[in-house]
VOBA-1610 file (N, C-alpha, C; in pm, whole numbers, padded with zeros to 5 digits, always signed):
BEGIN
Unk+00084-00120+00000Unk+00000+00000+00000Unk+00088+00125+00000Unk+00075+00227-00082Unk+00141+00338-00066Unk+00048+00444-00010Unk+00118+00560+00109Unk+00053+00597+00161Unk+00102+00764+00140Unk+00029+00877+00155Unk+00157+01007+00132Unk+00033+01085+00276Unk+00160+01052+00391Unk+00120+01152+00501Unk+00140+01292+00499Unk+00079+01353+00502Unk+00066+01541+00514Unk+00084+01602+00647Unk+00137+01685+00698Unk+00164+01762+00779Unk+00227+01890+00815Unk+00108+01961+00855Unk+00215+02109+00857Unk+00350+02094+00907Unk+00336+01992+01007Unk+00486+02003+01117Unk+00530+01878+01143Unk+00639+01873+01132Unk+00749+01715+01162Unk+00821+01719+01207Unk+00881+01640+01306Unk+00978+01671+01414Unk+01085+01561+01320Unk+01206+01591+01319Unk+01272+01747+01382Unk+01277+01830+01284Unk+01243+01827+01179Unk+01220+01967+01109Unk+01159+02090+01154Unk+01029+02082+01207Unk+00978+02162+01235Unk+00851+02084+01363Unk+00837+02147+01498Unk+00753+02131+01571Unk+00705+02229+01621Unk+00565+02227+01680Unk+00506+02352+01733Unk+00455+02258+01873Unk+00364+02117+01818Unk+00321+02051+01956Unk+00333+01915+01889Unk+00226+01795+01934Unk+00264+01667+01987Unk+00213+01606+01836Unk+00164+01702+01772Unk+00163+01637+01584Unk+00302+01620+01526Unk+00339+01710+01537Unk+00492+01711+01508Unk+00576+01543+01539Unk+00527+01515+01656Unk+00594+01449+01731Unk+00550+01270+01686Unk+00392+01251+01645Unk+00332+01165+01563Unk+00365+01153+01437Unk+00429+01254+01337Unk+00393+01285+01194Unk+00587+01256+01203Unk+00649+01269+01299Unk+00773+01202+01258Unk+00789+01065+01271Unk+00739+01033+01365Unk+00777+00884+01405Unk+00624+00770+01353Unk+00552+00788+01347Unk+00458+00701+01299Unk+00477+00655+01165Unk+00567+00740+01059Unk+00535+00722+00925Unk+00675+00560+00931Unk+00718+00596+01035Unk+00888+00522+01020Unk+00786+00383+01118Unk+00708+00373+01163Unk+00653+00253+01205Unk+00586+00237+01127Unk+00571+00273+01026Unk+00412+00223+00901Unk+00497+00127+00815Unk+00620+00163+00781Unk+00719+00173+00677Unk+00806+00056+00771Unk+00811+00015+00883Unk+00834-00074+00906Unk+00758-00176+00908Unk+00618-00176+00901Unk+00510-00331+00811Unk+00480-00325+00657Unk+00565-00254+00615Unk+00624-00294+00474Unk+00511-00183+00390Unk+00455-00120+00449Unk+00427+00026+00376Unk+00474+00114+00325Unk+00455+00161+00190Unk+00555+00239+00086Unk+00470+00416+00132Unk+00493+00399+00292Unk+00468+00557+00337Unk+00569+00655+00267Unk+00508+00811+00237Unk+00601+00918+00207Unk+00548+01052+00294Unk+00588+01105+00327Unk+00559+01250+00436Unk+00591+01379+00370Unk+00485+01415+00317Unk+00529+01583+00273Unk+00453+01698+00371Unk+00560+01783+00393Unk+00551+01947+00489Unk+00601+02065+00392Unk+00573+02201+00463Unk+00619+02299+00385Unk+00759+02315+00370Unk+00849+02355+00319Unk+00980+02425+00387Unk+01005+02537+00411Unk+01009+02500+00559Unk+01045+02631+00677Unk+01191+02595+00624Unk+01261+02775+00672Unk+01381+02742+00741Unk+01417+02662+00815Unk+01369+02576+00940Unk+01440+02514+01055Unk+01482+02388+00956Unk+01358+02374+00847Unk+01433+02228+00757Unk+01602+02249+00766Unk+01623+02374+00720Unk+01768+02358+00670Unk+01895+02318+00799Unk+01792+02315+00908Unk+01907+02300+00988Unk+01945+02159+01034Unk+01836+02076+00984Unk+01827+01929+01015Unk+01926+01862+00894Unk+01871+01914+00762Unk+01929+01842+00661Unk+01983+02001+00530Unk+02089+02012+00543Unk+02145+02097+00492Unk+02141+02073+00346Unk+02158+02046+00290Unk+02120+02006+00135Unk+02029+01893+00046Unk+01898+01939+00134Unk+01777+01795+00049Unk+01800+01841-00151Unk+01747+01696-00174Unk+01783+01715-00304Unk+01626+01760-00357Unk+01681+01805-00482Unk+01585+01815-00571Unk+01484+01743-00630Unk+01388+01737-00592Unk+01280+01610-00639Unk+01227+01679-00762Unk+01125+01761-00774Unk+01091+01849-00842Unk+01086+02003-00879Unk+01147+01995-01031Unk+01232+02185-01009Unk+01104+02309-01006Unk+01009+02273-01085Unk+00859+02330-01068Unk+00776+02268-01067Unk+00651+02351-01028Unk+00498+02232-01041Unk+00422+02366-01022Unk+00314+02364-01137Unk+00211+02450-01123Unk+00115+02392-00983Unk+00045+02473-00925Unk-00006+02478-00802Unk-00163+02573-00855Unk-00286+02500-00882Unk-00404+02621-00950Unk-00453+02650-00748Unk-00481+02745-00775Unk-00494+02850-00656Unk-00666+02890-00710Unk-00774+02924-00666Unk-00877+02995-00648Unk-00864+03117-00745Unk-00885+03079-00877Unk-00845+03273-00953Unk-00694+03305-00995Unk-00662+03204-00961Unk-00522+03223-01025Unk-00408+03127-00977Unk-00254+03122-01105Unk-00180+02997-00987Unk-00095+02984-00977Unk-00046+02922-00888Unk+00069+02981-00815Unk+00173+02875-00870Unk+00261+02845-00794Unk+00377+02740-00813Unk+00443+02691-00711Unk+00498+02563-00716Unk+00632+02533-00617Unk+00753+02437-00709Unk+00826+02465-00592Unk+00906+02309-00573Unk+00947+02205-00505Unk+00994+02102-00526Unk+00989+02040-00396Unk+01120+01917-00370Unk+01145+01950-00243Unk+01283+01898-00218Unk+01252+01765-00153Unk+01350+01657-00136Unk+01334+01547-00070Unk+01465+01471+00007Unk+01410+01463+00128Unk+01559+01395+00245Unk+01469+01280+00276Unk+01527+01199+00353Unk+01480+01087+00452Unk+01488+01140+00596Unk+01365+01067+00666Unk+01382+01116+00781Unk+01426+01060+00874Unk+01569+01125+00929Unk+01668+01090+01014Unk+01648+00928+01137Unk+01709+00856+01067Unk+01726+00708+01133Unk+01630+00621+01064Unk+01598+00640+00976Unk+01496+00586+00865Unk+01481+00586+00727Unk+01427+00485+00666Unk+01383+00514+00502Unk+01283+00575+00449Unk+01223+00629+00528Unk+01117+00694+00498Unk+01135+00878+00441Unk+01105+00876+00284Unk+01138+00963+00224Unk+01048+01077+00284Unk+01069+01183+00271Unk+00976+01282+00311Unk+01015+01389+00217Unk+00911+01476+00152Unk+00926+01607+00061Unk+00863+01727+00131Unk+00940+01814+00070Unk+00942+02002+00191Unk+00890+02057+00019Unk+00764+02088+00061Unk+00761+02194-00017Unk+00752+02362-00045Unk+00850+02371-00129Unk+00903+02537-00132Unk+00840+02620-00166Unk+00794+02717-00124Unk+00728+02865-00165Unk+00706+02937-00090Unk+00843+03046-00100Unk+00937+03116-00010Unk+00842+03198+00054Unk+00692+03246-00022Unk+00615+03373-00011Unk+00560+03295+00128Unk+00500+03179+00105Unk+00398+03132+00245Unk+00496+03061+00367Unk+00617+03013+00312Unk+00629+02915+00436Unk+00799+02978+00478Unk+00880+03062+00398Unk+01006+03087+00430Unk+00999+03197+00545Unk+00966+03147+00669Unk+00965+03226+00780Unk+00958+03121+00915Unk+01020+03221+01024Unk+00989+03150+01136Unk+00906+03065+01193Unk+00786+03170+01188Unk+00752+03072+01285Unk+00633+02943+01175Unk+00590+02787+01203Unk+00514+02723+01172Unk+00381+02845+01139Unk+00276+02863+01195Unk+00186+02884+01195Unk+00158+03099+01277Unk+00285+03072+01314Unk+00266+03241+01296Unk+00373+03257+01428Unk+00394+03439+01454Unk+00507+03488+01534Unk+00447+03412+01689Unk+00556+03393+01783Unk+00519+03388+01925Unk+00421+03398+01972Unk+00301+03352+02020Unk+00197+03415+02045Unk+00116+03459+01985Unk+00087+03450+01789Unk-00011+03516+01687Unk-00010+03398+01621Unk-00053+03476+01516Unk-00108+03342+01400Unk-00065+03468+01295Unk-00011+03403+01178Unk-00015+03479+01049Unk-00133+03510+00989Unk-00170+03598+00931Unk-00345+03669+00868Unk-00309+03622+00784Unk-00247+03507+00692Unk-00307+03434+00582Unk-00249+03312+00568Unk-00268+03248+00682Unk-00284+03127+00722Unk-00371+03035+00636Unk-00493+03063+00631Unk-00616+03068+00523Unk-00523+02976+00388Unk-00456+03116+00345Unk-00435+03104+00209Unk-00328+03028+00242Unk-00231+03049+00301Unk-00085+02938+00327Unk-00138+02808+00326Unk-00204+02759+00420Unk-00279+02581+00433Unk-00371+02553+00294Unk-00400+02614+00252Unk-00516+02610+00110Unk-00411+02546+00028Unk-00259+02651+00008Unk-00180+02603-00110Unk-00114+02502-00056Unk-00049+02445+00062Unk+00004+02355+00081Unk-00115+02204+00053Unk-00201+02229+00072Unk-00329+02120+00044Unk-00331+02076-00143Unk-00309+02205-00185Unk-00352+02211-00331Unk-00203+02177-00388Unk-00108+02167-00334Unk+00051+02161-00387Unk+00085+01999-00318Unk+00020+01969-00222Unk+00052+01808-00213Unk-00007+01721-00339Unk-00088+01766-00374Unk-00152+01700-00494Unk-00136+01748-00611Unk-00082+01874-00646Unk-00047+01890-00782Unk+00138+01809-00801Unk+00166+01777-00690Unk+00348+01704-00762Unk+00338+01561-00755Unk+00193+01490-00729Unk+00202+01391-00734Unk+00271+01305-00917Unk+00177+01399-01004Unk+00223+01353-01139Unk+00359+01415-01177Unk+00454+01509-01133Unk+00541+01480-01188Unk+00674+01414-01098Unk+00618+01352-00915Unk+00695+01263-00863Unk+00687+01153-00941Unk+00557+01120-01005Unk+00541+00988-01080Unk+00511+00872-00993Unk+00438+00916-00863Unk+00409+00869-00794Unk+00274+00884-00738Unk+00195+00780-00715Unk+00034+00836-00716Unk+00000+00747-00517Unk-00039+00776-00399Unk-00057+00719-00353Unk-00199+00642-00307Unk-00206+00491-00283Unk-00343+00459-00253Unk-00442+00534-00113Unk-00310+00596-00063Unk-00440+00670+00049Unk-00369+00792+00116Unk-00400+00910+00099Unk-00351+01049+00203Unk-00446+01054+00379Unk-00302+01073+00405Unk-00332+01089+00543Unk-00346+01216+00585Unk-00408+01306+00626Unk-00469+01405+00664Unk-00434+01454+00834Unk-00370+01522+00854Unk-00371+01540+01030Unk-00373+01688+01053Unk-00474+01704+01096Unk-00558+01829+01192Unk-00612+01900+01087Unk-00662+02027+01115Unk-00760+02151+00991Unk-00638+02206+00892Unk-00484+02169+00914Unk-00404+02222+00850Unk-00408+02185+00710Unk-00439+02003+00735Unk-00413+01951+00579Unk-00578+01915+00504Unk-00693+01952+00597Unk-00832+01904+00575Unk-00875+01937+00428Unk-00831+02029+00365Unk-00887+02065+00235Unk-00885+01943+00120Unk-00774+01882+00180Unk-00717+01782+00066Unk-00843+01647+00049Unk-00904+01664+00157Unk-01068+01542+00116Unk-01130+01605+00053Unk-01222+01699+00038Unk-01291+01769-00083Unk-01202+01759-00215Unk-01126+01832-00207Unk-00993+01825-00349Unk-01021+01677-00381Unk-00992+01566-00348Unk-00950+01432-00347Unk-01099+01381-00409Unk-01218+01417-00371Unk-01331+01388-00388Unk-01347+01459-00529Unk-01393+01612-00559Unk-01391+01713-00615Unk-01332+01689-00756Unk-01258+01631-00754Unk-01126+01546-00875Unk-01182+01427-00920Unk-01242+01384-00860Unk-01241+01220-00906Unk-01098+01155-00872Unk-01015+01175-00813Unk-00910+01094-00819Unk-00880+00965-00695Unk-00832+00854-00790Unk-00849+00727-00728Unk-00769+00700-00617Unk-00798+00773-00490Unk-00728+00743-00356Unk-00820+00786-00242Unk-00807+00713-00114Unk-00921+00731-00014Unk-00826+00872+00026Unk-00941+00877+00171Unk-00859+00962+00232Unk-00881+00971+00384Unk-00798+00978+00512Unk-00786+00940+00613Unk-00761+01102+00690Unk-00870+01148+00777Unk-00862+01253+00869Unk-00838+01197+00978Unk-00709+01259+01058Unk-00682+01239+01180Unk-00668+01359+01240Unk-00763+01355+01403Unk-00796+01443+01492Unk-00712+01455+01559Unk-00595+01483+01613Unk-00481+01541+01709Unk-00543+01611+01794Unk-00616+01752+01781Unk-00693+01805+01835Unk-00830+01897+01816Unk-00928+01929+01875Unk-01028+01942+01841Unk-01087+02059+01935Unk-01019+02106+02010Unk-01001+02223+02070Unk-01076+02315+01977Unk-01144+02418+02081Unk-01197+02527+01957Unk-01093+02624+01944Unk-00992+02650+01943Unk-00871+02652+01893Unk-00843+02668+01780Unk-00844+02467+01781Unk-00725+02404+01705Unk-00847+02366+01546Unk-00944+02405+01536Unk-01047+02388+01414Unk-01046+02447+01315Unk-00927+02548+01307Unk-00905+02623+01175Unk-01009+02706+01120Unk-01109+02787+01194Unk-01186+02884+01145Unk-01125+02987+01113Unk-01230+03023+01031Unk-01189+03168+00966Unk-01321+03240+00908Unk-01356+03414+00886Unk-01439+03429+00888Unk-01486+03411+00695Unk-01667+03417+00695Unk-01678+03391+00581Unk-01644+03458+00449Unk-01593+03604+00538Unk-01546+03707+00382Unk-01453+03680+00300Unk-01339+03568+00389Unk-01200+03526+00337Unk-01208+03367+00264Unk-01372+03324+00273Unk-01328+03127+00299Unk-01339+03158+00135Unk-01345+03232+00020Unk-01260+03212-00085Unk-01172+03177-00117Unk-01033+03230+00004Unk-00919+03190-00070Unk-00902+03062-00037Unk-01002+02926+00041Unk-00981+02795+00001Unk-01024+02707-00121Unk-01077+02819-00207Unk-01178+02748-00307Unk-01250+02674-00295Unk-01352+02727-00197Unk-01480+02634-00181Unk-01576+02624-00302Unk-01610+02512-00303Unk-01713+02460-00405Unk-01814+02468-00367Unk-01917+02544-00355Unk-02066+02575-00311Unk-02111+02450-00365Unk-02152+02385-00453Unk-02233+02279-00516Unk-02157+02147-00459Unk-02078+02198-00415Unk-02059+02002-00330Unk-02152+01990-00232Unk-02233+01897-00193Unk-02296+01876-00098Unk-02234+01891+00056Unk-02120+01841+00043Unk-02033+01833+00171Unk-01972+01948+00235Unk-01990+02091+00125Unk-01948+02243+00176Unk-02057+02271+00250Unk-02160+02226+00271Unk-02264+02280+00375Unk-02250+02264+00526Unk-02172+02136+00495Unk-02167+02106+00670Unk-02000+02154+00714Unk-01968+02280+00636Unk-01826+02297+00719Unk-01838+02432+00668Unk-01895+02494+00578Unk-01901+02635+00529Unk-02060+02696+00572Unk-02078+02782+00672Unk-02198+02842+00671Unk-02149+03041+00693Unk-02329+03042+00700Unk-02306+03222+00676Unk-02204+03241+00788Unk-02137+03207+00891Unk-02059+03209+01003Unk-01902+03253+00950Unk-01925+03163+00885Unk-01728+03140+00827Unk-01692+03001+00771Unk-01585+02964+00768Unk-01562+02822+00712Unk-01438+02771+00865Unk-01516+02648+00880Unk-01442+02542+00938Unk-01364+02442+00907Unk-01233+02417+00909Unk-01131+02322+00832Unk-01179+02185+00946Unk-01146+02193+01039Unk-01155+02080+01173Unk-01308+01974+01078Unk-01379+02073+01030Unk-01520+01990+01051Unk-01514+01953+00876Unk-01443+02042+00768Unk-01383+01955+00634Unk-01342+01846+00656Unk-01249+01833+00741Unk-01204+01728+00740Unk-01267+01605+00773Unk-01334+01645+00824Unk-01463+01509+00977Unk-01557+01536+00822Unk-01613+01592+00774Unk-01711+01572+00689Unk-01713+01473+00538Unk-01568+01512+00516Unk-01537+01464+00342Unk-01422+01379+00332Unk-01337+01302+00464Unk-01288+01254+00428Unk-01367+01077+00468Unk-01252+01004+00364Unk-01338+00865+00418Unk-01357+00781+00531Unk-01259+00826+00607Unk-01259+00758+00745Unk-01145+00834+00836Unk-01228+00887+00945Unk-01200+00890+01075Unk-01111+00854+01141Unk-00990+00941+01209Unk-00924+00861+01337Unk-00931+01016+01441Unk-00927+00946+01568Unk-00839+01015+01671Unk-00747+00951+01756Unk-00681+01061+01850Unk-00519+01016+01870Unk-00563+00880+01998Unk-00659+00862+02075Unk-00739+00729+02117Unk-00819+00710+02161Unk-00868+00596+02168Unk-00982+00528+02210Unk-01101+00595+02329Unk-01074+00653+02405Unk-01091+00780+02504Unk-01131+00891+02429Unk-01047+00915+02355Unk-01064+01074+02271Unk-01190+01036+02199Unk-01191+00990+02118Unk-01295+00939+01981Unk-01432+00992+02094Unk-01441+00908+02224Unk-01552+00935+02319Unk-01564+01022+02381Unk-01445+01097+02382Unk-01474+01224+02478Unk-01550+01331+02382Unk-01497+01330+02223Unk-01569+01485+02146Unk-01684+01401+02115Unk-01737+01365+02160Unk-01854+01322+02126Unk-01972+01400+02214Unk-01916+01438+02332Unk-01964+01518+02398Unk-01961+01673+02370Unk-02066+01784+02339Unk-02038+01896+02304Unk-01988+02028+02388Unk-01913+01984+02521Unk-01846+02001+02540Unk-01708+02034+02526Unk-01674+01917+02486Unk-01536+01874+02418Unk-01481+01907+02294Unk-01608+01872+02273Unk-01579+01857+02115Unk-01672+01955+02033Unk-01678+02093+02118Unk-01731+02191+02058Unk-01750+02189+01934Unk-01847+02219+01815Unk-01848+02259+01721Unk-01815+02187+01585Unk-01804+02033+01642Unk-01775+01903+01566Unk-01842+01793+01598Unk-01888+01780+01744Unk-01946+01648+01827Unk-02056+01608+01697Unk-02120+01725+01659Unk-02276+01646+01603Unk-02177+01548+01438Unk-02111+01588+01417Unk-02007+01508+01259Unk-01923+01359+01310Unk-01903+01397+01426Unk-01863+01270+01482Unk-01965+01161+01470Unk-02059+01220+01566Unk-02181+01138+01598Unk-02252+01078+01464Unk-02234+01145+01371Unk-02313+01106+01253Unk-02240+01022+01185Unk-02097+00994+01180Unk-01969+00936+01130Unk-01942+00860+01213Unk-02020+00776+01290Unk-01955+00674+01390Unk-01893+00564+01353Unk-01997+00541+01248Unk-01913+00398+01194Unk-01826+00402+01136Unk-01774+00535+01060Unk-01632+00584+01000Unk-01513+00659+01117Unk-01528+00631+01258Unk-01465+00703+01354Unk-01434+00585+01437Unk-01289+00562+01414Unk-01188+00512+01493Unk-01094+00589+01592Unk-01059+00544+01749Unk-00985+00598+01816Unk-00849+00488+01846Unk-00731+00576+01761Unk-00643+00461+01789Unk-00486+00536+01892Unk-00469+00412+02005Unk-00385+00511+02102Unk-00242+00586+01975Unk-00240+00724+02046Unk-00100+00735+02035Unk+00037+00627+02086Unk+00155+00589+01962Unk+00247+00516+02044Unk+00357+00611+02067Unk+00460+00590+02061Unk+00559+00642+02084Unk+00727+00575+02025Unk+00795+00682+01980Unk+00923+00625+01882Unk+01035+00531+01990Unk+01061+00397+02042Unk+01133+00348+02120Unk+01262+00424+02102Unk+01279+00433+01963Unk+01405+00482+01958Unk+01446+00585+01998Unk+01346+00669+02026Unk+01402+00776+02072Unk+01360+00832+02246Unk+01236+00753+02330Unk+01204+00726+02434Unk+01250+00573+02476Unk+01379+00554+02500Unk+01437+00448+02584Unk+01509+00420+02676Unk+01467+00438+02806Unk+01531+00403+02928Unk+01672+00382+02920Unk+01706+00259+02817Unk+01859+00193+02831Unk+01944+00280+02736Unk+01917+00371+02719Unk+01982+00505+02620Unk+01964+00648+02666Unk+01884+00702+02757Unk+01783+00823+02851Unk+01897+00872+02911Unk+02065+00928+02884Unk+02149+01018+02907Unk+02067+01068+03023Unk+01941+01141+03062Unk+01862+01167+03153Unk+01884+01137+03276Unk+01834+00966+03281Unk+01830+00907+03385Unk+01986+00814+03428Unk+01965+00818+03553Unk+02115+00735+03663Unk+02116+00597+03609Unk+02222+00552+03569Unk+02253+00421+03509Unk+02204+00328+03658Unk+02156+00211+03674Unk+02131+00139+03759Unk+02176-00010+03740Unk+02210-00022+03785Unk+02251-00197+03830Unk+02158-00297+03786
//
């Protein structure tokens, strides 16, 4: 099975919180039961400090944007202690800056449009990697656009939303004067339940249009079920049950191991 995981953030390239921390090490346990996983992120600067010269995968790739279109390119390393290829894609205007998702304490005002093109640029280099995968993995409102797109296309691959968090936060709203620059499709059936006169919701794109459901576990899946919790999504859950799996977070041995933990007092 070939799989192409998405993520704004990958450790150690780039982390902000505990996605980062999943989206590095899970792809290198997939890829160890003989899964032809691949991991593409933007390229930040901090890439360059992990892997100083990724190569060239692809020198351009048109990128169609909402009204007009843009471009990238896209570089490719392995990620450190593993075979698991991973591609950074370049476009200096949205992602060549500090911080992931905005300065200390803010968010960048076109965030919107930054996550839109990274959604729309994982899938335009698939044809000239020459590589098509049987299923995209999706994690949080960053990469959610890519199930509509995936649907929207006709193109022959499922697609897998995973909930990290669900915080009203972490749901990727924005108000409705701007949800243009994701190129919403009014006539899909499925823009109704994530686009209203309010604004547009990425958290609930994702829970709506992709084919199946995860959260980070078994606990979680049950806790947003409550609207409480799971502010502003519980009722998409609830309706998606039989497409909503909670599977635990694990953790990389290799890099959480007692008999290696410099940390802790050697013991007898």
């Amino acid at each position: 099975m070939k799989v192409l995981f998405v993520s704004a953030e990958v450790t150690p390239f780039a982390k902000v919180g505990g996605l980062a921390d999943v989206a590095g090490s899970l792809p290198k346990a997939l890829h160890h039961f003989g899964l032809d996983i691949r991991v593409l992120m933007p390229k930040y600067p901090s890439v360059l400090q992990v892997v100083e010269n990724p190569s060239r995968a692809v020198d351009a790739c048109a990128v169609p944007m909402p009204g007009w279109t843009s471009g990238c390119a896209l570089d490719e390393a392995l990620i450190p202690d593993s075979e698991v290829p991973i591609y950074f894609v370049e476009h200096n205007q949205y992602f060549w800056r500090e911080g992931v998702y905005g300065p200390p304490g803010g968010a960048y005002s076109d965030n919107l449009e930054r996550l839109s093109f990274l959604c729309r640029a994982a899938l335009a280099v698939l044809e000239p990697l020459g590589w098509q995968p049987d299923v995209i993995h999706l994690n949080d409102w960053h990469t959610a656009l890519i199930a509509p797109l995936v649907k929207q296309r006709r193109l022959p691959m499922a697609t897998v939303f995973t909930a990290h968090n669900l915080g009203g936060a972490y749901q990727g709203q924005f108000p409705r004067d701007v949800a243009w620059v994701a190129g919403v499709d009014e006539s899909d059936p499925c823009t109704s339940k994530y686009l209203t006169s309010e604004g547009i919701n990425l958290a609930r794109c994702g829970l709506a249009c992709a084919d199946k459901i995860s959260t980070v576990s078994p606990t979680y899946a049950r806790e947003v079920l409550d609207p409480v919790v799971g502010g502003g999504v519980s009722d998409l859950i609830r309706a998606r049950a039989d497409d909503v799996r909670g599977i635990l977070n694990g953790i990389d041995y290799d890099f959480w191991n007692p008999s290696i933990d410099e940390a802790l007092d050697e013991v007898d």
